[in-house]
C-alpha positions in Angstrom: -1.1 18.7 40.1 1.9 18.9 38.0 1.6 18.6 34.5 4.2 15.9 32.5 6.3 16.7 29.7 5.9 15.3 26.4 7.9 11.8 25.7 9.8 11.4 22.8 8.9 9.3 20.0 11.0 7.8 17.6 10.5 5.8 14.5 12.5 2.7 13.8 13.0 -0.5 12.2 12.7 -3.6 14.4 16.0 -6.4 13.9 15.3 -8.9 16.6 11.5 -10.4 17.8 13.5 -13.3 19.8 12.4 -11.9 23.1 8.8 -12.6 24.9 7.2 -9.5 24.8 10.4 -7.5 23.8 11.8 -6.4 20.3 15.3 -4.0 19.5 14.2 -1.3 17.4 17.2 0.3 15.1 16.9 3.9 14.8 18.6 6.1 11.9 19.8 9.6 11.6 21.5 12.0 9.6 24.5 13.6 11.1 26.3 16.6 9.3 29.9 16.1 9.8 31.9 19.4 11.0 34.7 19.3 9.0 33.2 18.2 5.5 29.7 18.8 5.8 28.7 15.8 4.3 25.6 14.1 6.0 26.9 10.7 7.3 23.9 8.1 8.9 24.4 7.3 12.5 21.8 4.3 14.4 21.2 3.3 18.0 19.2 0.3 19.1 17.0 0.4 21.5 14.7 -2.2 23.9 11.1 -1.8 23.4 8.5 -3.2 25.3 5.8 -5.2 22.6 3.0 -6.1 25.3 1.3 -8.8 22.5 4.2 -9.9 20.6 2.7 -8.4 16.9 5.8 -7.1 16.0 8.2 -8.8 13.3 11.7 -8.1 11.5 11.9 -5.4 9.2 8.4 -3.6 10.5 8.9 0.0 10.8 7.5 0.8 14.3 6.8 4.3 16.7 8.5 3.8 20.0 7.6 6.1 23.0 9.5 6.9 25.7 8.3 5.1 29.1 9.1 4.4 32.4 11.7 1.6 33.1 10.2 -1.5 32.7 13.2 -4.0 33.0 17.2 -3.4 32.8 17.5 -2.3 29.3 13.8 -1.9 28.1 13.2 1.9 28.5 10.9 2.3 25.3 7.3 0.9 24.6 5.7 -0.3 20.9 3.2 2.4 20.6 2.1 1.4 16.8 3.5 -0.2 13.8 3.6 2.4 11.4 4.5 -0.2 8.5 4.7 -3.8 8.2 7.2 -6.0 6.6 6.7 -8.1 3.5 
């Protein structure tokens, strides 16, 4: 039996809940830039999979790495590390 890797785990904040089962989670980082080594922030979005639609705007969620699960949705909602106001 082979043995699985670890998935990757991001944290995020979530900018759209418009989808049925679905939110985009924004993730942040700090980038050094070459030249004048000043940290500048860089974001992707990504689709995560929110099996019973808890999540809202602005909560700070842990995403997982998964198996595909539709064209763009790549990531499940493992917990909601903070939630908005």
């Amino acid at each position: 039996m082979k043995t699985r890797g670890m998935k990757r785990q991001v944290v995020g904040k979530v900018i759209s809940d418009k989808m049925e089962k679905s939110v985009i989670v924004q993730v942040e980082r700090l980038v050094k830039h070459k030249i004048y080594h000043k940290y500048m922030k860089r974001h992707v979005k990504f689709a995560a999979h929110d099996e019973g639609n808890v999540c809202r705007i602005g909560d700070k969620v842990l995403i997982t790495e998964s198996r595909p699960i539709s064209k763009t949705k790549r990531w499940r909602v493992s917990e909601i590390v903070e939630k908005a106001i």
